[in-house]
C-alpha positions as a Markdown table, in Angstrom:
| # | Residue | x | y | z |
|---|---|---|---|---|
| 1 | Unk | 68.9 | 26.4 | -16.3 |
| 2 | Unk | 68.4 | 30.5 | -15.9 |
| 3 | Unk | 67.5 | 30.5 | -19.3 |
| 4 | Unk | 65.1 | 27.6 | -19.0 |
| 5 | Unk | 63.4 | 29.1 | -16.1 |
| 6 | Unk | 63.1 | 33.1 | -17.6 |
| 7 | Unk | 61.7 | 31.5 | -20.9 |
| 8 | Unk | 57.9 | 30.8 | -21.0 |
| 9 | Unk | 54.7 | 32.9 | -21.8 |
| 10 | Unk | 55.3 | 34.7 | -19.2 |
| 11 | Unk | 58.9 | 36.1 | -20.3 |
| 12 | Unk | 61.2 | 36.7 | -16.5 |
| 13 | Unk | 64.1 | 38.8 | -16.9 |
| 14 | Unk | 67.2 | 36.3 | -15.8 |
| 15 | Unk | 68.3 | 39.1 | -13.2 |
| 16 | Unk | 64.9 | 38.2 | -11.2 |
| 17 | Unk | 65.5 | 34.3 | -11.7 |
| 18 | Unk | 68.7 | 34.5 | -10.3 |
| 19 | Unk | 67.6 | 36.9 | -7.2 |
| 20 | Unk | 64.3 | 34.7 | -7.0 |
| 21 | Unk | 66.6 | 31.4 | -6.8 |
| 22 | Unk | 69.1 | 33.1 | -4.7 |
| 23 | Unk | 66.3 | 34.0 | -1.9 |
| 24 | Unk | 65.9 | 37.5 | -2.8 |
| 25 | Unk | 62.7 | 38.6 | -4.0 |
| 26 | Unk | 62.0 | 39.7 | -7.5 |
| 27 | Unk | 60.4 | 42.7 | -8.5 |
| 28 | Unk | 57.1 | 41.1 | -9.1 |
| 29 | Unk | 55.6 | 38.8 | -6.7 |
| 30 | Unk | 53.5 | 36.4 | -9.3 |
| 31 | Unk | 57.2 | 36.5 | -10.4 |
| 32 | Unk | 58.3 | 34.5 | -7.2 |
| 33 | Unk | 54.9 | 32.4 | -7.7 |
| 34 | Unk | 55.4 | 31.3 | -11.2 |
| 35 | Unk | 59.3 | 30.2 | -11.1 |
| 36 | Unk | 58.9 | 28.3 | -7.3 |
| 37 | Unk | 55.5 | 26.8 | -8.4 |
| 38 | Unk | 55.8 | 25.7 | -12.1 |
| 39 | Unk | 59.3 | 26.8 | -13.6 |
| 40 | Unk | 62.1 | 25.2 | -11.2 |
| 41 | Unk | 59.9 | 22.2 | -10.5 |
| 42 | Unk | 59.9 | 21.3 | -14.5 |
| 43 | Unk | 63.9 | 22.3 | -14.8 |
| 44 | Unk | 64.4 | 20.0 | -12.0 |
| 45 | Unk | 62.2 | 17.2 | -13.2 |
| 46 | Unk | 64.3 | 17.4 | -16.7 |
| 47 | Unk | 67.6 | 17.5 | -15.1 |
| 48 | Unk | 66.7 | 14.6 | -13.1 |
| 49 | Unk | 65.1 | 12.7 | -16.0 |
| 50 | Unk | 68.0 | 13.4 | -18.3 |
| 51 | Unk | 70.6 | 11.7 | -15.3 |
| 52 | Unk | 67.8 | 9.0 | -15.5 |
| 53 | Unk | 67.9 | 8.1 | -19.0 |
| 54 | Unk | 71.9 | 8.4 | -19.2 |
| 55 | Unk | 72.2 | 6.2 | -16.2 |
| 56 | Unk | 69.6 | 3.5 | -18.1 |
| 57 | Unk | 71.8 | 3.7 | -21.5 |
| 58 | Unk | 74.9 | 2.9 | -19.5 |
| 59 | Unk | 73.7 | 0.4 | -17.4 |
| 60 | Unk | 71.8 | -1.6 | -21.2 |
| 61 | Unk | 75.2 | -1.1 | -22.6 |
| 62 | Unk | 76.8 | -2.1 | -19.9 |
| 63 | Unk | 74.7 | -5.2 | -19.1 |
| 64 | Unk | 75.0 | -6.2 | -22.7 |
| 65 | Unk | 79.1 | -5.3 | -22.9 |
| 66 | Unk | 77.7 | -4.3 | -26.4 |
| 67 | Unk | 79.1 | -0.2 | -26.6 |
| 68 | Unk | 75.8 | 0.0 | -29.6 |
| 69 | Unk | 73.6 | -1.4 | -27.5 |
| 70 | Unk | 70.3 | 1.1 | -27.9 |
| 71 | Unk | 66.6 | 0.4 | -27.2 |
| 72 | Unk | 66.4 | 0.2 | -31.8 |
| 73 | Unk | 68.9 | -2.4 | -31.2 |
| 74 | Unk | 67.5 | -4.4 | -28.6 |
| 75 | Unk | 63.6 | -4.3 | -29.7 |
| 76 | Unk | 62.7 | -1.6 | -26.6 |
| 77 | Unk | 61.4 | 1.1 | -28.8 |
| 78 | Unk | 59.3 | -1.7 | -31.6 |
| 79 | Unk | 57.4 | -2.7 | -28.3 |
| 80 | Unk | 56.9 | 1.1 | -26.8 |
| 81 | Unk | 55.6 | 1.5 | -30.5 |
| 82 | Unk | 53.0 | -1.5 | -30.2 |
| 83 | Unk | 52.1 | -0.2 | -26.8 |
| 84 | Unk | 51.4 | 3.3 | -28.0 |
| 85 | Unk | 49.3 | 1.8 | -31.2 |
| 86 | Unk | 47.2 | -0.6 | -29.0 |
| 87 | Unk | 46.0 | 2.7 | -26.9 |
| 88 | Unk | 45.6 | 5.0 | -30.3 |
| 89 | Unk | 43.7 | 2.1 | -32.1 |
| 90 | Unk | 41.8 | 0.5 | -29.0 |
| 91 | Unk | 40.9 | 3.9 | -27.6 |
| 92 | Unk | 37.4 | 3.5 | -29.2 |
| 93 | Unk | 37.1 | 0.1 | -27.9 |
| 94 | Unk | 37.9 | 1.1 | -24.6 |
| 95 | Unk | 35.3 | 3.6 | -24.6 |
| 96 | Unk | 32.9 | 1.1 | -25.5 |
| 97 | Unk | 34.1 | -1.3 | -23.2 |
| 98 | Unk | 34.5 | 0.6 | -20.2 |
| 99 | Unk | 30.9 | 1.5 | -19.2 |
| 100 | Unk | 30.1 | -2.1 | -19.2 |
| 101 | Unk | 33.5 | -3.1 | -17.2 |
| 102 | Unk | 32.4 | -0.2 | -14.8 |
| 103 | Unk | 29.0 | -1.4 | -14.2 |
| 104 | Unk | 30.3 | -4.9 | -13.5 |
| 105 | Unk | 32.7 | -3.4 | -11.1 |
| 106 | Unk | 29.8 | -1.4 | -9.3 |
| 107 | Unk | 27.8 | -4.9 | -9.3 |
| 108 | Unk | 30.3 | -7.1 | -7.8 |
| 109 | Unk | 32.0 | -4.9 | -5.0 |
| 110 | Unk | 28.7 | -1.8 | -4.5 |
| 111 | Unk | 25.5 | -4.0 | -4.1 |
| 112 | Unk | 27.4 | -6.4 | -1.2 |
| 113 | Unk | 28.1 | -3.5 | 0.6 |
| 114 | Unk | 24.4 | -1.7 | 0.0 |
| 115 | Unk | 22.6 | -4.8 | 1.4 |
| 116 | Unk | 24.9 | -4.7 | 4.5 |
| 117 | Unk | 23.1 | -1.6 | 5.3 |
């Protein structure tokens, strides 16, 4: 996790991590800024993603009392697959679309409230 949080564009010795994480200040301040605003709040999101997804696996494998039960198994990752072409492909629909839907939206719930007042 030091490592995780001293790599970036911005390259932070791991001596300053660990004195930053530690509550000791490091020797820069936008130091302190960048790994308590943006570094340890990713890290902590992937560790608890990570716990997330190995919980899920156990509990599918376990639900299924199937040891090789996986998403390819079970059809998950064919369906996140459709889902993630019927966004790519209908992306231009949508765009053509949406105007109208929003204009609709303005119609139905907008001009009630307009001729209230």
């Amino acid at each position: 996790m030091l490592l995780n949080i001293s790599l970036g564009s911005v390259s932070i010795p791991i001596k300053d991590v660990f004195n930053n994480l530690t509550g000791e200040n490091s020797s820069k301040e936008t130091w302190d800024y960048i790994i308590i605003n943006y570094r340890l709040p990713k890290s902590i999101a992937a560790i608890l993603v990570g716990m997330g997804l190995s919980i899920s696996g156990l509990l599918m494998q376990t639900l299924f009392r199937n040891s090789l039960a996986g998403s390819d198994v079970l059809g998950l990752s064919s369906g996140a697959s459709l889902g993630v072409a019927t966004i790519v492909l209908g992306a231009a629909f949508y765009q053509l679309v949406y105007p109208l839907f929003y204009f609709r939206l303005m119609e139905l719930f907008w001009l009630p409230v307009w001729e209230v007042f």
